[in-house]
Structures are given as C-alpha cells and as structure tokens.
C-alpha positions in Angstrom: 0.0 0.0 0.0 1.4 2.8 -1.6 1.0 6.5 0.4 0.8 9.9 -1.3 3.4 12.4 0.2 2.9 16.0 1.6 6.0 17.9 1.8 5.1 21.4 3.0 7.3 23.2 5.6 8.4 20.2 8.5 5.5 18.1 7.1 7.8 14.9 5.6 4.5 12.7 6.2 3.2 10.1 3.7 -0.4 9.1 4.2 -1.9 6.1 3.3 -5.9 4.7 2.5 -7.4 3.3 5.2 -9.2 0.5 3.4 -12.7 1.1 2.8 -13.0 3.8 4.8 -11.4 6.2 2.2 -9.8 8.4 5.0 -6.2 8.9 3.7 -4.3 8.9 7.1 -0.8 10.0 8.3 1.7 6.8 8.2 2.4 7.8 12.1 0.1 8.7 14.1 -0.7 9.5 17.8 -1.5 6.9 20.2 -2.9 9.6 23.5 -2.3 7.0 26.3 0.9 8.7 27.5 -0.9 12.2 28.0 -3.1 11.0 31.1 -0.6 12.7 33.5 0.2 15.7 31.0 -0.9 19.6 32.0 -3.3 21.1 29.2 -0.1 22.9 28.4 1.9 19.7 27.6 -0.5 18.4 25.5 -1.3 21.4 23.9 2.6 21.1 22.4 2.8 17.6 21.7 -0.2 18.0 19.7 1.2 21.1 18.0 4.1 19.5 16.7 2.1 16.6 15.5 0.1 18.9 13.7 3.5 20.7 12.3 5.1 17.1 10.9 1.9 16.2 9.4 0.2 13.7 11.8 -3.9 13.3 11.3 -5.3 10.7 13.1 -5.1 10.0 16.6 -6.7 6.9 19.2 -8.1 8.1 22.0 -9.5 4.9 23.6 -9.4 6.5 27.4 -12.7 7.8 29.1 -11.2 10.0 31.5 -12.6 13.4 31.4 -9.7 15.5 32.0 -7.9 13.5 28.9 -10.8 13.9 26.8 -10.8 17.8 27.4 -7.2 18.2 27.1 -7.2 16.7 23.9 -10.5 18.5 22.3 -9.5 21.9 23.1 -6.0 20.8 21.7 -7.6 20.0 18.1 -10.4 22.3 18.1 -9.1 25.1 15.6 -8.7 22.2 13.2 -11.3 19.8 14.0 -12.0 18.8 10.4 -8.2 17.6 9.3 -8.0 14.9 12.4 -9.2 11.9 12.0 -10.3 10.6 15.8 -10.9 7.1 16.6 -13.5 7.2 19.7 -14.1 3.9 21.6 -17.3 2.6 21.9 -17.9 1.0 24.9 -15.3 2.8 27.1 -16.6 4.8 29.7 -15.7 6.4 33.1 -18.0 5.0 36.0 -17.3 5.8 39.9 -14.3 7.9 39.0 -12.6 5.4 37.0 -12.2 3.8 33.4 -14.5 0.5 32.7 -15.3 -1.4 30.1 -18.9 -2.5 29.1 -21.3 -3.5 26.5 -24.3 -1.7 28.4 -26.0 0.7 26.0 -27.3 3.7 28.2 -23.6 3.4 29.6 -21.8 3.9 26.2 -24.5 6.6 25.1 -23.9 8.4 28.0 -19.7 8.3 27.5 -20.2 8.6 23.7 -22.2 12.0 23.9 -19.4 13.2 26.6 -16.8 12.5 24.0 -18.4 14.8 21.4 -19.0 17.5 24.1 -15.5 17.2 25.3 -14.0 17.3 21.2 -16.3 19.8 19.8 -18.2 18.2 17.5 -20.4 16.0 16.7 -19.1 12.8 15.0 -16.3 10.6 15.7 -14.6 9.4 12.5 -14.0 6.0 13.5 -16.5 4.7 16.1 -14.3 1.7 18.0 -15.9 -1.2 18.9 -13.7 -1.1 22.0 -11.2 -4.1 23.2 -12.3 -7.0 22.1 -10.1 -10.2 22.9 -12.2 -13.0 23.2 -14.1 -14.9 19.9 -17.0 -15.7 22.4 -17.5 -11.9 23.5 -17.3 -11.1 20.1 -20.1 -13.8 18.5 -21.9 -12.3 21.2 -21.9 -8.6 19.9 -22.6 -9.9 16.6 -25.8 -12.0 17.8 -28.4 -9.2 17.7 -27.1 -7.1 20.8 -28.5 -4.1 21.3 -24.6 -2.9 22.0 -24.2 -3.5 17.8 -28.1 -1.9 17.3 -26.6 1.0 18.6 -23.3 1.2 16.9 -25.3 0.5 13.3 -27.4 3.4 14.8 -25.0 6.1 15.1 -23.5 5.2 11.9 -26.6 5.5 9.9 -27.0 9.0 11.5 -23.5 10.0 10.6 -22.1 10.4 14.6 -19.8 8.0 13.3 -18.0 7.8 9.8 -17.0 4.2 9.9 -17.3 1.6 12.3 -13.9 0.0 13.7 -12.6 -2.7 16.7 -9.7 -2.7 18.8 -8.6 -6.3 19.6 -4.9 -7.9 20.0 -6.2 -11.1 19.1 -6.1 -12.6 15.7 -8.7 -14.7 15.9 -11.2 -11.9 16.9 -9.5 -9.7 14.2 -10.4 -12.2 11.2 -13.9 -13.4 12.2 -14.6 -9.0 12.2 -13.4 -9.1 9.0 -15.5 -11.9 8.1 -18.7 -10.4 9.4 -18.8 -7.4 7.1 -19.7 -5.3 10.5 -16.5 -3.4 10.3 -14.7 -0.7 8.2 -10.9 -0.9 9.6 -9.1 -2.5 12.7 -6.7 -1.5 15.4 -4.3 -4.3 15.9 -1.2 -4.4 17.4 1.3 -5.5 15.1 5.3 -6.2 15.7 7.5 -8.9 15.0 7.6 -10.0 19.1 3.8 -10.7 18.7 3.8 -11.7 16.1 5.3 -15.3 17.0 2.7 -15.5 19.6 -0.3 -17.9 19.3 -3.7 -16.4 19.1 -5.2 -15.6 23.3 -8.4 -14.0 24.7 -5.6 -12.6 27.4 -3.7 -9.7 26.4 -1.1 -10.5 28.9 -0.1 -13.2 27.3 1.8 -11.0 24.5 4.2 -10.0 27.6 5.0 -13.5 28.6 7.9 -15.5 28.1 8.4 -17.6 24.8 8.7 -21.0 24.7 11.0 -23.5 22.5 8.0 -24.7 20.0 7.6 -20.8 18.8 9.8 -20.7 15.1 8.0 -18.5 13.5 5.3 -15.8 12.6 1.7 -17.3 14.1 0.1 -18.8 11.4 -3.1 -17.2 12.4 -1.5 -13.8 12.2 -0.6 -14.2 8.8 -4.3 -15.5 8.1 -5.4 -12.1 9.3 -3.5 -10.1 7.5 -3.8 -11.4 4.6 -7.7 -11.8 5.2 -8.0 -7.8 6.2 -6.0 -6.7 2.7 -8.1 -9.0 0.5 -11.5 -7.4 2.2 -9.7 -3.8 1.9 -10.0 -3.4 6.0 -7.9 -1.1 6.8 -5.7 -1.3 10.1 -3.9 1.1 12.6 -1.3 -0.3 14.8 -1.2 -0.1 18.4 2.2 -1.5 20.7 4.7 -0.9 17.9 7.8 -1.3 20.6 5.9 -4.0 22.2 5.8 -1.6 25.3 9.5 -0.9 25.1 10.5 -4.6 25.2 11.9 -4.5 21.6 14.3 -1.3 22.2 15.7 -3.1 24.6 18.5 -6.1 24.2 17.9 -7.2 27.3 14.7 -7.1 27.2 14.1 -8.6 23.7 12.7 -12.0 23.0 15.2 -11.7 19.6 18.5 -10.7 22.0 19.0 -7.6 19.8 17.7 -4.0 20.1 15.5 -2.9 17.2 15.3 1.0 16.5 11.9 2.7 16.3 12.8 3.3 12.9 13.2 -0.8 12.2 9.9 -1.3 14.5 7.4 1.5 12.1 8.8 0.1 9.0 7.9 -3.4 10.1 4.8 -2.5 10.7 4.2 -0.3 7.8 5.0 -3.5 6.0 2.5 -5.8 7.1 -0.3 -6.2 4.9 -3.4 -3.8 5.4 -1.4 -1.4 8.1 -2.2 2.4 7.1 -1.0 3.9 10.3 1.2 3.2 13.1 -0.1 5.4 16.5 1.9 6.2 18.5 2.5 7.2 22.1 4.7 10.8 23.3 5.4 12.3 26.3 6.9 15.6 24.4 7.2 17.4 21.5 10.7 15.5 21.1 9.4 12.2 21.4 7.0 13.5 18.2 9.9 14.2 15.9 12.0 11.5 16.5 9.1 8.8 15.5 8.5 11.4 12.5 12.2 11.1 11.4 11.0 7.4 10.1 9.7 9.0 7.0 13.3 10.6 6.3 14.9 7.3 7.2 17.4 5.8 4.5 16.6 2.3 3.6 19.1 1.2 5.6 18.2 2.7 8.8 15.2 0.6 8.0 16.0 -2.1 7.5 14.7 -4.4 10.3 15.1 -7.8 8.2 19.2 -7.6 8.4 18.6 -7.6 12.1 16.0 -10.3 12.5 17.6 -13.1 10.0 20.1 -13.9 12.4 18.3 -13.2 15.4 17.3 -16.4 17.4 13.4 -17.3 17.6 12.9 -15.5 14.1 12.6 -18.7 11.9 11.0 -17.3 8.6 13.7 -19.2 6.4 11.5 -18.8 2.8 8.9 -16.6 3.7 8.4 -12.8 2.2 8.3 -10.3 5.2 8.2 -7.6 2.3 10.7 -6.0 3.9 12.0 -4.7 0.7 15.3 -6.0 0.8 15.4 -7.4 -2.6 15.3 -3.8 -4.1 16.3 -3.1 -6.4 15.0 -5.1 -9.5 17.3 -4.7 -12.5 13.8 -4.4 -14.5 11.9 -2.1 -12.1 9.7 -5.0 -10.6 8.4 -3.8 -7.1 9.6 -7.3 -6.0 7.8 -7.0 -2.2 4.4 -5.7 -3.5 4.2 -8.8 -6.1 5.3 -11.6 -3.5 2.1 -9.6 -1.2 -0.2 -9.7 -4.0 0.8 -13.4 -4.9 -0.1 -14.2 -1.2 -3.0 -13.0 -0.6 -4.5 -14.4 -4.5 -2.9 -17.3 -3.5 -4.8 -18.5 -0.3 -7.9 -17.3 -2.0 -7.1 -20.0 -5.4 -5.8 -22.8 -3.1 -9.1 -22.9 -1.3 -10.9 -23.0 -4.8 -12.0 -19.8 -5.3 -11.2 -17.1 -7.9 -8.4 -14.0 -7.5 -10.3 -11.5 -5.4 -10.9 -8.9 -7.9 -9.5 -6.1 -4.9 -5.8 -7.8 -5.1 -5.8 -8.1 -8.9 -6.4 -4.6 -9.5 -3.9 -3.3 -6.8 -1.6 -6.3 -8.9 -2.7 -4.5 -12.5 -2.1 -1.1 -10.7 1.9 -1.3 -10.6 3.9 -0.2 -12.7 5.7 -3.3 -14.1 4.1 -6.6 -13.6 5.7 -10.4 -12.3 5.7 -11.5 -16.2 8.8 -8.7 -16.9 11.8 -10.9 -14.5 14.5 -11.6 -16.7 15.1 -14.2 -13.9 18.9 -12.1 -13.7 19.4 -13.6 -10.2 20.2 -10.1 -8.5 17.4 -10.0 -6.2 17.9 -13.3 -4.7 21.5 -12.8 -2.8 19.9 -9.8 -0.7 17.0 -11.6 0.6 17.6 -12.4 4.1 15.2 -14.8 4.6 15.7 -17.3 1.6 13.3 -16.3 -0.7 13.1 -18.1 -3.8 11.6 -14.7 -5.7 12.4 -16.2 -9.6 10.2 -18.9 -8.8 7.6 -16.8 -6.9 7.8 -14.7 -10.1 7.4 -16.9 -12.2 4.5 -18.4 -10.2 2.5 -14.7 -9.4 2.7 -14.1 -13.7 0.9 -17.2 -14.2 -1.7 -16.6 -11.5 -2.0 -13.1 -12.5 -2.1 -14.1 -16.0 
C-alpha cells in the first residue's frame, strides 16, 4: 500500500488509504495514552508538533474526562483535518475507566466524547477491546450494543465503524462479518510469534522452545484484512518498550523505532502506526521514520540472524530485494501473490481487490529476466524467480 506524500514546511508525512473507509491517514500517528498525567499545556505542544510534521489521526480509547478535554481543546481550531478514533464501549464509572457493552452506559460516555472534542461525529467509532471470539459472537448475535453502533452510523455520529482487539482470531472473524470498516491491531514482529489468546497478557509473557516463526493465524489475518480492503492502525509498535531493549528482547538484539514502524508499515493492510509521546521530542524522532534511509530501516538484516525468528522462505516484504534490475516492485508482487494465493488454493477465484492493486503497478511479475540479482539480498531465503514466475501465471 502505496502512500501519497505531503512535503510542505516540516510536514515529511506520507499518508496512506485506510481501506474502505477512504480516509487517507498519516503513516504515524498518535497513540494519546501517554498524555493521562500531561498539564493542558503539555498536551497542547505535543499535539502542535504533530500537527506541524503532518500527523492526522489519533486513538483516544481513554474515558477520562480530564484527557478527553485536554485533547478537544487541543484539536479544536482544526477539528476537520483529524481523524479521531473514539471507543465505543469505554466509559468512566465511579471515577474510574471501565469497560462495558451496556447501552445507556456507552451513550452516556459517547455523547461526553463529542462534548469534550467539539463536535459532533467521531470518524471511526471503535468497537472497543475486544479479545475473546466468544465476547465477540456475542456482539454480533443481535445485541442491542451493535443496534446501537449500526445506529450512530446510519446518523452520521460515526463515519466508519472499527474494533480494537490484540487477538487474531477476533481480528479475522470482524473481518468476516462485514460489520467493520478498519481495525486497530497491534502489530510487531515479538507478537507476532505469539499464538492467538483471549488474554492480552499473554503477548508479555515468556516464549517458549516450540515458537519458530510468525503465528500462522496472524498471517491469516493479514492477509484476510487486505483482501476485504480493512484497513488497520497499529497499536504496541515497541511491544511496550520490550523491543528497544536487548535485554529485554525475545530476539536478543535492540530494534530501533525506525526498524519497528517500517515493520509494521510493512504488514499487509497497516495504514498507520499510532503512537504514544510524552513531548514534542518524542514526536519528531518517530516522525524522522519518513526521512529514514533504507538502511536505517532495514529491520530484516537484524531479525535473519536473530534467534526465535525462523522465517527461512517466507516474504516479510521487507524490501530488501530492491532493487530489481527491471523495475519490478519485487515486495508488493510476492504480497499480491499471497494474498491471490490462499484465495485460489481454497478454490475460489483471485479477489478482484488484489488483482487490480496487482494490475495497478507499474511493471508486472511477467517482466523478470530471472537475472538472479534479487535473490542474494533476501535475508530470509526467498526463492523470488520462482515466486515470479508463479505470481505471472496466476496473475495471468
């Protein structure tokens, strides 16, 4: 997924389509967790300067009213250019947040959130945190919780309806439904080796000798959301730090915030990454991504060697391959082929979505002189001649 560039002033952002939606949104933008214990002041600056590099869209899952004034007055002058993910289903109860599927209890937060941003709709209206299939089914089964979310959207309160959830599972029977617009996920290559749980906690737990490789039921969802144009924005890109940290890292190596966006920016279906700041400086040094040379990057040389990262023959898209002595954009075919080729193996036809992002670039699979370059820079293994050859004759 391709993003348009805006380069006026400091703004180096590229945005990117959030699936069906339509909303073209900032590759980074702000996750508001970390500006609970912020004065109006402080927020009022690190909001500024995300507004100066070019940052529209922002989560603000919290139902705390001080938070949720801090941040309206800080985007009121320019309401219209954010794009503000509300939660549905988080509210603020006896002085403190809680979760519920109770109707007159989301109403009531809902309304304060428009009050408290100065408007009246909420771009993406969140179905908010959930982890567990069963939970889910249960929204889906004729709850007046959904009633009310189809509700708001048919009056235009909401724009497009979305769930948070860090569990695979939930993520790809949402996208099966046809209930929801985009997703927030969380998305790095930690959890990504962890199996599918209703408990989040589990993504912060130690990993065991059976893991090799990315979940299968990760990949499943990823390649399930692109395919049914869902758009997703990423929560946990550091995995809480953990990732930044050698020490701390289930890979024994340090990844860069740099290495962690661009891994997640690379996963099929991501539009955004959010992102949480406690100042104006934390904002510009997650901004510096989109100035980043391909080798500051490049998470892939890092990973290959790492311990626990057995991908040996699969396409991360990492981009590593680049160039193509013919021009091929060698990580966007190998997505394509994937996601067409799930779809064909389980009888079906090519969805009609991938083949026209497919027809869309610029020089197609069918063009590899099969000239061997690409192959020696692929850390993982990759047979790409082969999986060229192989995505021209499914492509036709």
């Amino acid at each position: 997924m391709r993003g348009s560039d805006a380069l006026e002033g400091e703004n180096r952002m590229r945005y990117r389509r959030l699936g069906r939606t339509g909303l073209e949104v900032s590759e980074i933008g702000v996750g508001c967790e970390w500006l609970e214990h912020k004065s109006p002041e402080e927020v009022e600056a690190i909001i500024g300067r995300c507004r100066e590099l070019g940052m529209n869209v922002l989560d603000c899952w919290m139902s705390d009213p001080r938070v949720r004034t801090m941040l309206g007055d800080a985007i009121a002058a320019d309401r219209e250019r954010w794009i503000v993910q509300g939660h549905i289903g988080s509210t603020w109860q006896d002085g403190q947040y809680k979760r519920t599927r109770d109707v007159e209890a989301c109403k009531r937060a809902f309304e304060d959130q428009l009050e408290r941003f100065h408007t009246d709709y909420i771009d993406l209206g969140m179905i908010h945190y959930v982890d567990s299939p069963e939970e889910f089914e249960s929204i889906l089964d004729n709850s007046p919780y959904l009633a009310y979310i189809r509700e708001l959207k048919a009056s235009g309160a909401i724009r497009a309806v979305g769930l948070s959830t860090h569990n695979p599972v939930v993520g790809l029977r949402a996208v099966e439904s046809g209930e929801v617009d985009m997703i927030m996920f969380s998305v790095n290559p930690a959890y990504d080796m962890k199996p599918a749980s209703d408990n989040v906690d589990d993504l912060f737990g130690e990993y065991g000798d059976d893991i090799t490789g990315m979940d299968a039921q990760r990949l499943e969802f990823y390649r399930a959301a692109e395919r049914a144009d869902i758009g997703l924005t990423v929560m946990k890109t550091f995995a809480g730090g953990r990732l930044l940290d050698a020490a701390r890292s289930p890979f024994g190596v340090a990844l860069t915030p740099a290495q962690c966006i661009h891994y997640a920016l690379t996963r099929p279906a991501v539009s955004s990454v959010l992102i949480g700041y406690s100042s104006p400086e934390q904002v510009g040094e997650s901004a510096a991504y989109e100035d980043a040379t391909s080798d500051e990057r490049d998470y892939a040389s890092v990973l290959a060697d790492a311990p626990m990262h057995a991908v040996s023959g699969l396409c991360t898209y990492c981009g590593h391959c680049a160039p193509c002595t013919m021009g091929i954009d060698i990580a966007s075919v190998n997505k394509f082929y994937d996601l067409a080729e799930i779809q064909v193996a389980q009888g079906g036809p090519v969805p009609e979505l991938v083949a026209d992002h497919y027809a869309a670039l610029e020089v197609h699979a069918d063009e590899c002189i099969a000239c061997g370059v690409c192959e020696p820079n692929c850390p993982f293994g990759v047979p790409i001649i082969e999986r060229m050859e192989a995505a021209a004759e499914l492509f036709g």
